[in-house]
BABALO-714902 format. One record per residue (C-alpha): residue number from 1; x, y, z; residue in one letter. Coordinates in nm, 3 decimals. Layout:
BEGIN
+-----+---------+---------+---------+------+
: pos :      xx :      yy :      zz : code :
+-----+---------+---------+---------+------+
: NUM :       X :       Y :       Z :    a :
...
+-----+---------+---------+---------+------+
//
This chain:
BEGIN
+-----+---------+---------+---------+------+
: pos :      xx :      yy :      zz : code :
+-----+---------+---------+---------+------+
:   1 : -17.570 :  16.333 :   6.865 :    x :
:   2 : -17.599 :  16.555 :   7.140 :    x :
:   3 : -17.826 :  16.505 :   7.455 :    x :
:   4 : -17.947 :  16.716 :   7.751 :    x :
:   5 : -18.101 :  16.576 :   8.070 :    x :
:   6 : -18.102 :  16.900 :   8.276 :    x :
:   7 : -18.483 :  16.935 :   8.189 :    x :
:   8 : -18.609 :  16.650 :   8.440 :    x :
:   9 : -18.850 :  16.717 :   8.722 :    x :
:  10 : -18.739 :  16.553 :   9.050 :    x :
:  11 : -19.054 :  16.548 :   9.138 :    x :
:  12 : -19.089 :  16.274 :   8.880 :    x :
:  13 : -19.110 :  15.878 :   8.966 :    x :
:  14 : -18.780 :  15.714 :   8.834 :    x :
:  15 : -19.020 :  15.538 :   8.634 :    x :
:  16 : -19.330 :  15.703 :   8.499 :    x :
:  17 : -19.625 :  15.519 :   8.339 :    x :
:  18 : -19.589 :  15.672 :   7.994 :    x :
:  19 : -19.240 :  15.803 :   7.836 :    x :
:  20 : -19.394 :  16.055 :   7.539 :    x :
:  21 : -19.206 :  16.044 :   7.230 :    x :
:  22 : -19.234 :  16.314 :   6.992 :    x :
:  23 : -18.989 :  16.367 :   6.718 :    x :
:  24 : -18.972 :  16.679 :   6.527 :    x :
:  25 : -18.827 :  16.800 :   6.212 :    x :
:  26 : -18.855 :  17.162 :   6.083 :    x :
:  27 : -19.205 :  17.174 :   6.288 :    x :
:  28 : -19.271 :  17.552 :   6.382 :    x :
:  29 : -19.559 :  17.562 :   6.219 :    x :
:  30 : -19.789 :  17.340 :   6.440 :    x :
:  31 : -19.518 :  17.214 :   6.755 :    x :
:  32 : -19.680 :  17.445 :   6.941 :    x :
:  33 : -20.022 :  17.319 :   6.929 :    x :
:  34 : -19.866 :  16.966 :   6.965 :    x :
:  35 : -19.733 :  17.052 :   7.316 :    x :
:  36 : -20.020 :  17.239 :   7.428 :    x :
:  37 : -20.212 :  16.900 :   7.363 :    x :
:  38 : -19.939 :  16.783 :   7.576 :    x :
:  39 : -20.004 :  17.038 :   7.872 :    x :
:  40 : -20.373 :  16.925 :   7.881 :    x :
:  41 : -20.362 :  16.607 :   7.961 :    x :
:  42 : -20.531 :  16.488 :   8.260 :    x :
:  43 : -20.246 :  16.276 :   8.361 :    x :
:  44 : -19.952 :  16.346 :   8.472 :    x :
:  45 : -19.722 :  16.067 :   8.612 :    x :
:  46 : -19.490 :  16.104 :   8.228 :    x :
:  47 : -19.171 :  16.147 :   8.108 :    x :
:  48 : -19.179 :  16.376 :   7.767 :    x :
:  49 : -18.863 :  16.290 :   7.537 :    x :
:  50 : -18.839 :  16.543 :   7.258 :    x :
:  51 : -18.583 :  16.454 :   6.951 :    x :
:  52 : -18.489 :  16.674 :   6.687 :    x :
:  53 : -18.354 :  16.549 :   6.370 :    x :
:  54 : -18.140 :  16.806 :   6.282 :    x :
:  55 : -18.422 :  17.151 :   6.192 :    x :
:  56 : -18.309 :  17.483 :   6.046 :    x :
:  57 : -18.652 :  17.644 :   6.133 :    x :
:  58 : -18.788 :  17.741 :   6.470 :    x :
:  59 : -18.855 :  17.394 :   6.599 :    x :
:  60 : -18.621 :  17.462 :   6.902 :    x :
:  61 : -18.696 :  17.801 :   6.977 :    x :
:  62 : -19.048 :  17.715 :   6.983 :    x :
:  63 : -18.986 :  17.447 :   7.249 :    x :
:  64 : -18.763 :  17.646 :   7.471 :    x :
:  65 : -19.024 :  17.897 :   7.532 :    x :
:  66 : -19.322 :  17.660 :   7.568 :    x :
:  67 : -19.457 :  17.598 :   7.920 :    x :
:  68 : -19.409 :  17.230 :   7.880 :    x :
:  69 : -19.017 :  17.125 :   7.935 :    x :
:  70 : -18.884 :  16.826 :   7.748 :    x :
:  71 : -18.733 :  16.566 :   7.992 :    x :
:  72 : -18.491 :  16.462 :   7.763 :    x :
:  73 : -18.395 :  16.680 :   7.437 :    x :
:  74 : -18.182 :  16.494 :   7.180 :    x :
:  75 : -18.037 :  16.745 :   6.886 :    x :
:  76 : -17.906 :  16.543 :   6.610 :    x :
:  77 : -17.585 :  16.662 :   6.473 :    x :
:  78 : -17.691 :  16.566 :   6.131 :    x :
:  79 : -18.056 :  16.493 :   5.974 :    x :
:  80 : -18.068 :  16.063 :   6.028 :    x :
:  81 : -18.417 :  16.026 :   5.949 :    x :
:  82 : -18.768 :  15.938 :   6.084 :    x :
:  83 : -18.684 :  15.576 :   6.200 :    x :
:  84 : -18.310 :  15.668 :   6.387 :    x :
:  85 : -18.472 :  15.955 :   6.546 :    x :
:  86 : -18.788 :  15.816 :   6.701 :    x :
:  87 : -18.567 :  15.484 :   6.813 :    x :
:  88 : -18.306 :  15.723 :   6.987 :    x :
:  89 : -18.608 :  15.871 :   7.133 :    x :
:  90 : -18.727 :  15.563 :   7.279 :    x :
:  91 : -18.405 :  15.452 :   7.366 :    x :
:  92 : -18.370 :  15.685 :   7.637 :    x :
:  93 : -18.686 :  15.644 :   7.789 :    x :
:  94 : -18.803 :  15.479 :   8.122 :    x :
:  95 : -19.125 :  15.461 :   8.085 :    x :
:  96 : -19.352 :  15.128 :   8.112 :    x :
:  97 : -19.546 :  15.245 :   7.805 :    x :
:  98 : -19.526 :  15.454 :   7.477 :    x :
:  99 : -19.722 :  15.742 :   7.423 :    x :
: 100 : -19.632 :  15.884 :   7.055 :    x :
: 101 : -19.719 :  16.206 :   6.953 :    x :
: 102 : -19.645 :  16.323 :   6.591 :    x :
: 103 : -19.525 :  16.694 :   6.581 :    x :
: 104 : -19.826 :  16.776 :   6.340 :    x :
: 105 : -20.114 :  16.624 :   6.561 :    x :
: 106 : -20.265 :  16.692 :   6.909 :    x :
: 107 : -20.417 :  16.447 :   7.177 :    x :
: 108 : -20.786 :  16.497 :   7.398 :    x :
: 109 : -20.712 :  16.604 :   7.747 :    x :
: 110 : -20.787 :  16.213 :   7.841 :    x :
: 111 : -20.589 :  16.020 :   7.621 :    x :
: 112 : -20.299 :  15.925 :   7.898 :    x :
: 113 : -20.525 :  15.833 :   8.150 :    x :
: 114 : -20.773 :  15.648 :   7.929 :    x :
: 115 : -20.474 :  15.426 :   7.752 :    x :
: 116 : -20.312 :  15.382 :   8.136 :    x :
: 117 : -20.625 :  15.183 :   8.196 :    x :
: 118 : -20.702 :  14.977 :   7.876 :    x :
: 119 : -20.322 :  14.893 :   7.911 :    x :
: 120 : -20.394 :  14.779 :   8.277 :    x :
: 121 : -20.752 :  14.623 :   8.243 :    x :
: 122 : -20.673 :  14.444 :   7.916 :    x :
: 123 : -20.340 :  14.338 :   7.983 :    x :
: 124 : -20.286 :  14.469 :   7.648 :    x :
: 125 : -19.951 :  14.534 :   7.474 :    x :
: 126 : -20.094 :  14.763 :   7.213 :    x :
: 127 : -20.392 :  15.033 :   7.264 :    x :
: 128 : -20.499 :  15.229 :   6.977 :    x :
: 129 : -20.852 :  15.473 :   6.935 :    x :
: 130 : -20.993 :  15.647 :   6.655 :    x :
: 131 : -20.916 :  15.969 :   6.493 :    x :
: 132 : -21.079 :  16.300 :   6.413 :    x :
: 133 : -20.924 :  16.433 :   6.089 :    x :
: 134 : -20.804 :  16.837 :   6.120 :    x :
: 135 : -20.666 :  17.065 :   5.924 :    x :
: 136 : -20.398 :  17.296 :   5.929 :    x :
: 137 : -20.605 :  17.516 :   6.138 :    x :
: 138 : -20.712 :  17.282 :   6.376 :    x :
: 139 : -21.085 :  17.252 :   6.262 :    x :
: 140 : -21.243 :  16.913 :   6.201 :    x :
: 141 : -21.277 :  16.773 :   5.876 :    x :
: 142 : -21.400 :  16.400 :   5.964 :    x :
: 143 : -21.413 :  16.128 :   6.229 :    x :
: 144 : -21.232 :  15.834 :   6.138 :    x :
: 145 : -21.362 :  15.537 :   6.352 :    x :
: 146 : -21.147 :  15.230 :   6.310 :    x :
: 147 : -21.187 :  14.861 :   6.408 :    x :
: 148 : -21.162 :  14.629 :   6.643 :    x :
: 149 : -20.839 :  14.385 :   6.593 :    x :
: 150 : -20.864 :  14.065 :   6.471 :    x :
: 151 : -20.646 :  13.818 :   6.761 :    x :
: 152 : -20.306 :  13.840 :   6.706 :    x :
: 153 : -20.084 :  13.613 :   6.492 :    x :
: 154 : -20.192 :  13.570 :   6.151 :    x :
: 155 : -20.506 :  13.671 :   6.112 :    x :
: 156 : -20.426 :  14.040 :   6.282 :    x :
: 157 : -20.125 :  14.038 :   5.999 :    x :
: 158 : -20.377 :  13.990 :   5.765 :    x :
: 159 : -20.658 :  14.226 :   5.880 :    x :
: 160 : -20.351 :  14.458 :   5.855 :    x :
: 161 : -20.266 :  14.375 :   5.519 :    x :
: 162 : -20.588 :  14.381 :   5.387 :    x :
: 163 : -20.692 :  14.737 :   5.546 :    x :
: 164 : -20.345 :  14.923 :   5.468 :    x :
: 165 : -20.302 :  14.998 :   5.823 :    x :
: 166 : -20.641 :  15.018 :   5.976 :    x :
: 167 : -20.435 :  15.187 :   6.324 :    x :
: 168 : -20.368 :  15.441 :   6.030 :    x :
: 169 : -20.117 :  15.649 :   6.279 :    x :
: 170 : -19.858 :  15.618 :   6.570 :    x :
: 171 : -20.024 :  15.940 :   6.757 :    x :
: 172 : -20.330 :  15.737 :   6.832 :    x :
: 173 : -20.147 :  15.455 :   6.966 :    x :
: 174 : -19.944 :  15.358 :   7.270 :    x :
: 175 : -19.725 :  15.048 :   7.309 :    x :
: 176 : -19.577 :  14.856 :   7.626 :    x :
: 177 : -19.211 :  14.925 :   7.629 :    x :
: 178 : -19.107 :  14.543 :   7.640 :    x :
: 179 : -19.311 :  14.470 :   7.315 :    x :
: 180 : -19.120 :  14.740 :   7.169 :    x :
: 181 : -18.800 :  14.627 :   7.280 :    x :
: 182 : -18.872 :  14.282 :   7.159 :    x :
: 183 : -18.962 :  14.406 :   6.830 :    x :
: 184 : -18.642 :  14.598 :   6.804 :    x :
: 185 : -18.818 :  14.934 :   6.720 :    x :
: 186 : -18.846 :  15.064 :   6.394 :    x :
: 187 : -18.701 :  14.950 :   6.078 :    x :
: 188 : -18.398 :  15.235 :   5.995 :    x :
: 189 : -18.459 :  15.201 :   5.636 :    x :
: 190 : -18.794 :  15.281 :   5.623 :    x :
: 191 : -18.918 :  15.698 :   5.633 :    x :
: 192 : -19.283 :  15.678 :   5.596 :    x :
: 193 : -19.425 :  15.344 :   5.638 :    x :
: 194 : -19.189 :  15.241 :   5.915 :    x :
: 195 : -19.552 :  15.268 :   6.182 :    x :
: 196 : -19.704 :  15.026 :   5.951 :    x :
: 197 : -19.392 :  14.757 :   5.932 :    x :
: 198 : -19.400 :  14.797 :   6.321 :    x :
: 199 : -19.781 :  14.748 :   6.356 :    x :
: 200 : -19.727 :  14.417 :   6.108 :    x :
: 201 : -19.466 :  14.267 :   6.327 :    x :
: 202 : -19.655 :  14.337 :   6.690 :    x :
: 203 : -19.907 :  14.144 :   6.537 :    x :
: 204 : -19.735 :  13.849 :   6.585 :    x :
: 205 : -19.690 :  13.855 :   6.953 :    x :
: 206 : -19.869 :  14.157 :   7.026 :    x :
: 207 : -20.243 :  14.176 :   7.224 :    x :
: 208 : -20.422 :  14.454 :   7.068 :    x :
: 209 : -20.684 :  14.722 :   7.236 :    x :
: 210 : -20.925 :  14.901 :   7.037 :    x :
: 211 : -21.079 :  15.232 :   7.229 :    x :
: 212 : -21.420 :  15.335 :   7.008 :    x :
: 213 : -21.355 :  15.679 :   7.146 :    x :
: 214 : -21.121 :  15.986 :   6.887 :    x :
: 215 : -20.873 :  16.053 :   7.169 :    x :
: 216 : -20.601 :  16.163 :   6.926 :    x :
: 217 : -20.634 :  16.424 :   6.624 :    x :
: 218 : -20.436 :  16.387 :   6.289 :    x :
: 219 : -20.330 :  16.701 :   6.106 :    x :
: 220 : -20.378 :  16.677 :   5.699 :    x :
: 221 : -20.195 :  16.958 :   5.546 :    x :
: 222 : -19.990 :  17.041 :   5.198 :    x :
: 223 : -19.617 :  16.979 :   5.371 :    x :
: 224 : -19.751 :  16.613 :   5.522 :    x :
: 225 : -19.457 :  16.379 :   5.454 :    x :
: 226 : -19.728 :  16.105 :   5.402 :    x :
: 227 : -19.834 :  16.282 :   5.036 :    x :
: 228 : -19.474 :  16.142 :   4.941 :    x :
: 229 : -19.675 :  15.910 :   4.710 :    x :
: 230 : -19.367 :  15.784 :   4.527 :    x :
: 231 : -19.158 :  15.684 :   4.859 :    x :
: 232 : -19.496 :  15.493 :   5.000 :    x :
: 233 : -19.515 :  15.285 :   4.684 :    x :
: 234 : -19.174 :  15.179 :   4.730 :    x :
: 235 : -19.144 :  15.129 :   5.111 :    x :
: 236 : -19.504 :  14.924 :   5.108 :    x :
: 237 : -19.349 :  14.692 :   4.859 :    x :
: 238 : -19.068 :  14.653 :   5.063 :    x :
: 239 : -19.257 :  14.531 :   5.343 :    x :
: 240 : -19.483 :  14.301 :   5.154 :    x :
: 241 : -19.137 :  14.151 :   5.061 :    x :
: 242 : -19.088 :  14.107 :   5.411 :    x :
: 243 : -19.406 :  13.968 :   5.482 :    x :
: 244 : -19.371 :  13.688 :   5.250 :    x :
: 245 : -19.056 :  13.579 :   5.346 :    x :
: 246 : -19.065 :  13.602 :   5.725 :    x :
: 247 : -19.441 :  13.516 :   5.733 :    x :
: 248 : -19.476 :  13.198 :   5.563 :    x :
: 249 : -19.834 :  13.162 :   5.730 :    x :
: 250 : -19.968 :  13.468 :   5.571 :    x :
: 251 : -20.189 :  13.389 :   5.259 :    x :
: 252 : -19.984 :  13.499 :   4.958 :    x :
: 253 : -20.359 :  13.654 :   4.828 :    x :
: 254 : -20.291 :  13.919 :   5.099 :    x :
: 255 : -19.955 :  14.011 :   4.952 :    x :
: 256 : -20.097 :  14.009 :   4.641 :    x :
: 257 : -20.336 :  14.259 :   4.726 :    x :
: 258 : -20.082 :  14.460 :   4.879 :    x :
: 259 : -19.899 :  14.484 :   4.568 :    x :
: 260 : -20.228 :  14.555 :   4.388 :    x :
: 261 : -20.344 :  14.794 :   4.623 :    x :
: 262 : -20.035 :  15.001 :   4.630 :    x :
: 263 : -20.010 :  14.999 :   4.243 :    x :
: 264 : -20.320 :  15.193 :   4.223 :    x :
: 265 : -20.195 :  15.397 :   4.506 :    x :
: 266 : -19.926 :  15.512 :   4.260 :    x :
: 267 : -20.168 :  15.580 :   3.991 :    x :
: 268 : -20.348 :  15.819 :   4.189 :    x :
: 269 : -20.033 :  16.014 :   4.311 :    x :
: 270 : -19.925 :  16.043 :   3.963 :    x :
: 271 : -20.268 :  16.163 :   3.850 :    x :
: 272 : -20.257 :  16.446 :   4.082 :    x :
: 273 : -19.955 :  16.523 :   3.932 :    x :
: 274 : -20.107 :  16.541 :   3.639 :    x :
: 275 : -19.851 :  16.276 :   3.473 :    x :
: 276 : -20.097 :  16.067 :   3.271 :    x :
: 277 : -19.865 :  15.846 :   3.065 :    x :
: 278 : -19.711 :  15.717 :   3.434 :    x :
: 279 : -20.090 :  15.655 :   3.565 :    x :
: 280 : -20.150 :  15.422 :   3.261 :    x :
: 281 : -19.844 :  15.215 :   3.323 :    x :
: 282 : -19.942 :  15.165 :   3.702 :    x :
: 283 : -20.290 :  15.146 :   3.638 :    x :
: 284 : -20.218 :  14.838 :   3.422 :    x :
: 285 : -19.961 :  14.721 :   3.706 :    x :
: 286 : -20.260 :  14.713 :   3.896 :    x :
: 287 : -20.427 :  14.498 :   3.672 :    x :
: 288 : -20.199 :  14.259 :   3.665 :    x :
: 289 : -20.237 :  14.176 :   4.057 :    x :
: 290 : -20.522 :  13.941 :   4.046 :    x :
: 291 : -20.730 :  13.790 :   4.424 :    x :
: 292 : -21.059 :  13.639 :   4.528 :    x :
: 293 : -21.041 :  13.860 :   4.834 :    x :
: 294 : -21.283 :  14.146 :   4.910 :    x :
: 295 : -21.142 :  14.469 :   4.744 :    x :
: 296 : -21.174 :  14.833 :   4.849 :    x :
: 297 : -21.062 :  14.922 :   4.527 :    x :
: 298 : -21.331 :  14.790 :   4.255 :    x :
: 299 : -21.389 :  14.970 :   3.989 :    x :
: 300 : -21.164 :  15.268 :   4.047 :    x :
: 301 : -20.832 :  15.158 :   3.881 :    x :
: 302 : -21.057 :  15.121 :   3.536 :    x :
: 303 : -21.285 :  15.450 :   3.602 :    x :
: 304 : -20.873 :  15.612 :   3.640 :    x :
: 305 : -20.792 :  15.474 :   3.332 :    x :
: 306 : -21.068 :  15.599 :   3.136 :    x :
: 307 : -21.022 :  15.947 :   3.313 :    x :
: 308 : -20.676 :  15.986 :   3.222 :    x :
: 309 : -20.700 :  15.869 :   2.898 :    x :
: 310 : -20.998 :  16.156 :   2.847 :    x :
: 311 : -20.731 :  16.393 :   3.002 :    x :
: 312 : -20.459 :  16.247 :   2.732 :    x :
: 313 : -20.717 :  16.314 :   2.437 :    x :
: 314 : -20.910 :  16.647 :   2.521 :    x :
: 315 : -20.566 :  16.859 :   2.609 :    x :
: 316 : -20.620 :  17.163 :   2.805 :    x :
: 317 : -20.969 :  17.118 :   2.854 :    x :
: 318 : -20.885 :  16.819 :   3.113 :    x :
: 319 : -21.214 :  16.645 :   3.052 :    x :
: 320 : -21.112 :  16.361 :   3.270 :    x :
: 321 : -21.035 :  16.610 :   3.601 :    x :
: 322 : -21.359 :  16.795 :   3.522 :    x :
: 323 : -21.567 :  16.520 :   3.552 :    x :
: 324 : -21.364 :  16.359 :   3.843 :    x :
: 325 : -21.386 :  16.734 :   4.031 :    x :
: 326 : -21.789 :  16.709 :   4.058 :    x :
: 327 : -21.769 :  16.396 :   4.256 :    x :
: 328 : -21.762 :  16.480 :   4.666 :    x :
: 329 : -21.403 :  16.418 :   4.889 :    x :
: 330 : -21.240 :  16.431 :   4.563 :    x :
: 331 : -20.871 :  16.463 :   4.766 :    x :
: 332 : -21.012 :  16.140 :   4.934 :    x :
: 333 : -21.121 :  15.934 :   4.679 :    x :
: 334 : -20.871 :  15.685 :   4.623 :    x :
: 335 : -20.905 :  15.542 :   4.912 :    x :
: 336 : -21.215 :  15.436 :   4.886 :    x :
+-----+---------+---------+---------+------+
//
């Protein structure tokens, strides 16, 4: 790994209020907008830390011309992954807090200063707000208004077990270094659901802040890593592993729901892939995950059964799909 610190501004206080992490990999296509986000905030006492993991696109080139000048700028010699490259990231930072910007999404010009003061006002180790939902070109496709957080310990664990990661992103979030550093960062052997292993283990010690206002926007577009469908199944189960072993306070229904939830999760990745033998084995995977908790779910991993098996019978005519395409937020719609 290679790192250059000839970007810092002296005018900077040895230690800022916010070190910005944003790690990139093969980003050209929206780093830009990321870092004009960046230039509009309406605070300025940061430190932006920029890590590369290794891209053969424009990612650099991009940032060398922008406006905005990294701080820091780690280039990884070789491609270590999500998890290594947002830890080295933070491992070079100085800030008191957190400020994590994925290189697909954008921030409102008053997320910084807003976050500074729930941190302050709040004492709280964690402050998270809603989302708007964009596309690739930037326009608005939803709000997504989240909840308040259960008090931490095991009932937060839960709420987050239950929901599937109600903070749903790191880009809306910011965390107090210390809590961070306690919590050892993320977990190197996770690549996709390593902000939602982090979010389960803050909960434990962690106070939480909710802001009911969509200060951060996340990007949905076909080259998301999140539509990895296969490598969330597997990661999710590895943390509900975890969770049972390291959490002996946690209900084992919650796991169990998990497990269910995630099953069907599968299903649905599988069905867009049009591989409707696989669906039917995870679909009855699902089936076999059984809980007298509330679930988001219902009906759906039976009404994906039937449409698959329609898809199985009638061929090339896809009766299931047809039927399934008339329904609104189809993309959406196994998530409840």
């Amino acid at each position: 790994m290679s790192m250059w610190s000839g970007f810092i501004d002296m005018q900077k206080e040895a230690d800022p209020t916010f070190s910005i992490i944003l790690p990139t990999f093969n980003g050209e296509q929206f780093i830009k907008s990321a870092l004009d986000s960046i230039e509009q905030q309406n605070f300025n006492d940061y430190e932006l830390i920029i890590s590369d993991d290794y891209s053969d696109d424009a990612t650099l080139d991009i940032i060398s011309q922008h406006s905005v000048e990294p701080d820091i700028l780690i280039s990884q010699d070789y491609n270590v992954g999500i998890a290594q490259n947002l830890n080295d990231a933070v491992d070079t930072s100085d800030g008191r807090y957190l400020a994590f910007l994925d290189q697909d999404d954008e921030w409102g010009e008053g997320k910084l200063l807003e976050h500074k003061r729930r941190h302050e006002k709040e004492c709280a180790d964690v402050v998270y707000s809603d989302l708007k939902g964009i596309d690739s070109s930037g326009k608005r496709i939803r709000d997504i208004p989240l909840p308040d957080s259960e008090p931490s310990g095991d009932q937060l664990i839960q709420q987050l077990l239950l929901s599937h990661n109600f903070i749903r992103s790191m880009t809306n979030a910011t965390v107090r270094k210390s809590c961070w550093e306690r919590l050892g960062g993320f977990d190197k052997l996770l690549q996709l659901a390593g902000d939602y292993d982090f979010w389960l283990r803050a909960a434990e010690i962690a106070e939480f802040e909710h802001i009911e206002s969509a200060l951060a926007k996340k990007r949905t577009h076909d080259s998301n890593f999140s539509s990895n469908h296969h490598l969330e199944y597997n990661e999710v189960l590895y943390i509900a592993q975890k969770m049972s072993i390291y959490y002996p306070g946690v209900s084992s229904e919650y796991i169990t729901q998990v497990c269910r939830r995630q099953n069907f999760r599968r299903a649905w990745g599988l069905y867009q892939e049009e591989k409707e033998r696989q669906v039917i084995e995870y679909i009855l995977r699902t089936f076999g995950y059984n809980t007298s908790l509330p679930d988001e779910i219902g009906l759906r991993p039976h009404l994906l059964l039937i449409l698959s098996a329609l898809d199985m019978v009638t061929g090339d005519l896809s009766l299931g799909r047809k039927i399934l395409a008339l329904r609104d937020n189809f993309s959406d719609w196994y998530r409840g």
